[in-house]
PASEBA-1860 file (N, C-alpha, C; in nm, 3 decimals):
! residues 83
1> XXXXXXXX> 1.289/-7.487/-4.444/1.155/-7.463/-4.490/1.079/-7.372/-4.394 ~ 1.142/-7.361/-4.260/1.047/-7.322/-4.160/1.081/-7.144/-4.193 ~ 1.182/-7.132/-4.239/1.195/-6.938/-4.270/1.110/-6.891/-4.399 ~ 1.041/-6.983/-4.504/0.990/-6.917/-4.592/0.795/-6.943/-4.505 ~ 0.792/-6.986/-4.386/0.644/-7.035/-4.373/0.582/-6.863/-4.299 ~ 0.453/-6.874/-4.298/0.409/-6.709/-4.264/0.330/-6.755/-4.141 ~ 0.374/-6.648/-4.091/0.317/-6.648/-3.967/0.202/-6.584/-3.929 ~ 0.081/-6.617/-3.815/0.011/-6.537/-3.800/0.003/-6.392/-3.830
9> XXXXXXXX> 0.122/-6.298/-3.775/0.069/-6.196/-3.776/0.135/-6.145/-3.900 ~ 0.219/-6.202/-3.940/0.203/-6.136/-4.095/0.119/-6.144/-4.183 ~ 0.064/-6.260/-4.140/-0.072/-6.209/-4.271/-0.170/-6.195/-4.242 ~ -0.186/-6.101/-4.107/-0.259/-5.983/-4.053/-0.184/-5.892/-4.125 ~ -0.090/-5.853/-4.124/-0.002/-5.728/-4.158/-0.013/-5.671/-4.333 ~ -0.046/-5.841/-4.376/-0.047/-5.850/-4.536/-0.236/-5.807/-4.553 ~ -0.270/-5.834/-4.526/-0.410/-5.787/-4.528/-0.439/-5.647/-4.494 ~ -0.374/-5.595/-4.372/-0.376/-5.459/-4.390/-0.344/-5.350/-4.493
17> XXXXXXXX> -0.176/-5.405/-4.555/-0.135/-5.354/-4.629/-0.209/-5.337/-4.762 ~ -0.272/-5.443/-4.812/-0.378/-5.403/-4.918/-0.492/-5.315/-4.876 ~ -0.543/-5.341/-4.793/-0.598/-5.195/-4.744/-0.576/-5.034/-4.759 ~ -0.458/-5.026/-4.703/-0.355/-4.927/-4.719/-0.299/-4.884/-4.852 ~ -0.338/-4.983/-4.965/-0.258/-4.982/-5.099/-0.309/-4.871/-5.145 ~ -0.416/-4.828/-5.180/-0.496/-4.731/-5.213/-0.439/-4.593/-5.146 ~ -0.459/-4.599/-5.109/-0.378/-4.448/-5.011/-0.250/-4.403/-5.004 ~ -0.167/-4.518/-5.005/0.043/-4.516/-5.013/0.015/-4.475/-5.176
25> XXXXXXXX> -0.095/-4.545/-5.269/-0.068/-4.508/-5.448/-0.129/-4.403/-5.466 ~ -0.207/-4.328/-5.365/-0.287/-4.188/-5.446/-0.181/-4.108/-5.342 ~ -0.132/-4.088/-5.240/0.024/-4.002/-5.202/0.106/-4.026/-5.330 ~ 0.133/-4.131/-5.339/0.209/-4.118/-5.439/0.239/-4.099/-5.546 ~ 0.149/-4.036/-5.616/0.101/-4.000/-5.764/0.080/-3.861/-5.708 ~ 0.024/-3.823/-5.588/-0.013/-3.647/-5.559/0.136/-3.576/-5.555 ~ 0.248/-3.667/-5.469/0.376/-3.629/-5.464/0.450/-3.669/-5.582 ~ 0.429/-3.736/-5.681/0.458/-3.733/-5.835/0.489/-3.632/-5.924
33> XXXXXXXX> 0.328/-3.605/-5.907/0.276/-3.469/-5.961/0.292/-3.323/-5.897 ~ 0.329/-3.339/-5.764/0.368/-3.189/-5.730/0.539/-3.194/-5.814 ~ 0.582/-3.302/-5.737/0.788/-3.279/-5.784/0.788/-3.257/-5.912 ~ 0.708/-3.307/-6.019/0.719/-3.320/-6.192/0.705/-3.128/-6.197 ~ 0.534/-3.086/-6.101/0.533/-2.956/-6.156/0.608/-2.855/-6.085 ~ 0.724/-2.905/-5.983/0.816/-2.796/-5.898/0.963/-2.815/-6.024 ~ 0.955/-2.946/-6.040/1.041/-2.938/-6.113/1.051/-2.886/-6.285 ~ 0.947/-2.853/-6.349/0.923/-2.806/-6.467/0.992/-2.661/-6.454
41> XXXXXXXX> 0.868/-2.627/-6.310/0.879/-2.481/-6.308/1.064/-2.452/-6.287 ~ 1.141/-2.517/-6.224/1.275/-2.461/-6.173/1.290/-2.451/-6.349 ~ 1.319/-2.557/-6.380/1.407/-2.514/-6.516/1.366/-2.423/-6.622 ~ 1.249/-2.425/-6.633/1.129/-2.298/-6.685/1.224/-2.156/-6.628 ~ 1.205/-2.190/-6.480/1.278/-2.032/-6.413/1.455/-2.042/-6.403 ~ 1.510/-2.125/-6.489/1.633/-2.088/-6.491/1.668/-2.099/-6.668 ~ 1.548/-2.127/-6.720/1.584/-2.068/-6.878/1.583/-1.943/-6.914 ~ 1.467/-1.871/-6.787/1.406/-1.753/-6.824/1.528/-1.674/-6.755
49> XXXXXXXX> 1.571/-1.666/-6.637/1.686/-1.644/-6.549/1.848/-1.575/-6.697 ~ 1.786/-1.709/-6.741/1.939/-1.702/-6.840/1.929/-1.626/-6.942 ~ 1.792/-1.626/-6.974/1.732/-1.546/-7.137/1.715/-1.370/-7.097 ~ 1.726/-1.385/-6.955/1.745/-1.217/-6.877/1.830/-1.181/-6.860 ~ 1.960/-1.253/-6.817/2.040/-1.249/-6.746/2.056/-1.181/-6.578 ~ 1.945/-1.308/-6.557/1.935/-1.264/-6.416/1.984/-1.406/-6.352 ~ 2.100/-1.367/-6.234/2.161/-1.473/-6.182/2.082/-1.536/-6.088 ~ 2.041/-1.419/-6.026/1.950/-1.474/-5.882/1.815/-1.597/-5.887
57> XXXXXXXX> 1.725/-1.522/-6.037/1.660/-1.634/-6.115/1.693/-1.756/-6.124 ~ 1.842/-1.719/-6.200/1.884/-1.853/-6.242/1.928/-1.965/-6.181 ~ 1.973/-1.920/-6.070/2.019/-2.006/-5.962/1.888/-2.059/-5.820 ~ 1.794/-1.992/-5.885/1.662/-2.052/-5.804/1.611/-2.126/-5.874 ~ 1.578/-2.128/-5.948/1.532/-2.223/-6.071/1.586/-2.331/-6.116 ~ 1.785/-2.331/-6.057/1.848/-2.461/-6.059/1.843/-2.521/-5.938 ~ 1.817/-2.469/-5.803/1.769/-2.501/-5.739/1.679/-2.600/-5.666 ~ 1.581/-2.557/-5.756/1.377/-2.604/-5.763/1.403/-2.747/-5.833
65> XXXXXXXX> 1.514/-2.713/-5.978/1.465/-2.799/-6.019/1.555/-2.931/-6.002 ~ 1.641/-2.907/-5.908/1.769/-3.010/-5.878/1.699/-3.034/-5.730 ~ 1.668/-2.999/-5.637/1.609/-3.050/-5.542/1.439/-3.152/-5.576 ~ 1.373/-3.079/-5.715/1.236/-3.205/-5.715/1.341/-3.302/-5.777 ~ 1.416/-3.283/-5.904/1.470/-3.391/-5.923/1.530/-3.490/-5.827 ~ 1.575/-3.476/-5.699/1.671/-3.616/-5.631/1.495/-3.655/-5.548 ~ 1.420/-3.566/-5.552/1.293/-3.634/-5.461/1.218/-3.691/-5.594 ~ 1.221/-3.647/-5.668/1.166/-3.775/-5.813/1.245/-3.911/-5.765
73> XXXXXXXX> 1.337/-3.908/-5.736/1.462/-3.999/-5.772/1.418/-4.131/-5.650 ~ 1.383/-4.013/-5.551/1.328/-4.087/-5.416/1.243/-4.163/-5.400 ~ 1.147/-4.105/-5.485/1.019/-4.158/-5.507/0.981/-4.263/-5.593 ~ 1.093/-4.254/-5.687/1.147/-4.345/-5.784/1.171/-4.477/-5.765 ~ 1.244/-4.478/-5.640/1.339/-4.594/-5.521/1.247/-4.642/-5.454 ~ 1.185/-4.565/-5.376/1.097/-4.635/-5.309/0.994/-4.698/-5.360 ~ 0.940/-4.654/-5.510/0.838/-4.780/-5.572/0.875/-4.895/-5.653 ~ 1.003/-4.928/-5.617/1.037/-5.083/-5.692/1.123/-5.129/-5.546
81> XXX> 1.100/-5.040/-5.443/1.055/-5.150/-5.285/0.961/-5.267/-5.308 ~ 1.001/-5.348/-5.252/0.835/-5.434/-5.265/0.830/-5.417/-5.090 ~ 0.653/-5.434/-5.121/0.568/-5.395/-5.011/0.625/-5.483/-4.857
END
């Protein structure tokens, strides 16, 4: 029984953290919303890449949009962390 009991300074630590909640959830919706619009744009610029036939395009644009995708993925992971 004595490993599920809380200790002083954790719930100092737990009180902070609601504090903090506000701020870890508006990062994280700002970094949401940048990866969603880095990642639109890559595949945007590797449709257009392809509809030119430009390689260099195309392979930046798979790029953009395969690198926001694994940081979506990240970001993904880390919010069904619990706090």
């Amino acid at each position: 029984m004595g490993a599920y009991s809380t200790s002083p300074t954790r719930a100092v630590s737990r009180g902070d953290s609601v504090a903090t909640e506000s701020g870890r959830t508006a990062w994280s919706i700002t970094a949401r919303i940048a990866a969603w619009l880095i990642f639109l744009g890559g595949v945007v610029g590797a449709v257009l890449g392809i509809a030119g036939l430009r390689v260099e395009i195309t392979v930046a644009g798979l790029i953009l949009a395969c690198t926001a995708g694994l940081v979506l993925l990240k970001l993904r992971a880390d919010g069904h962390r619990p706090a």
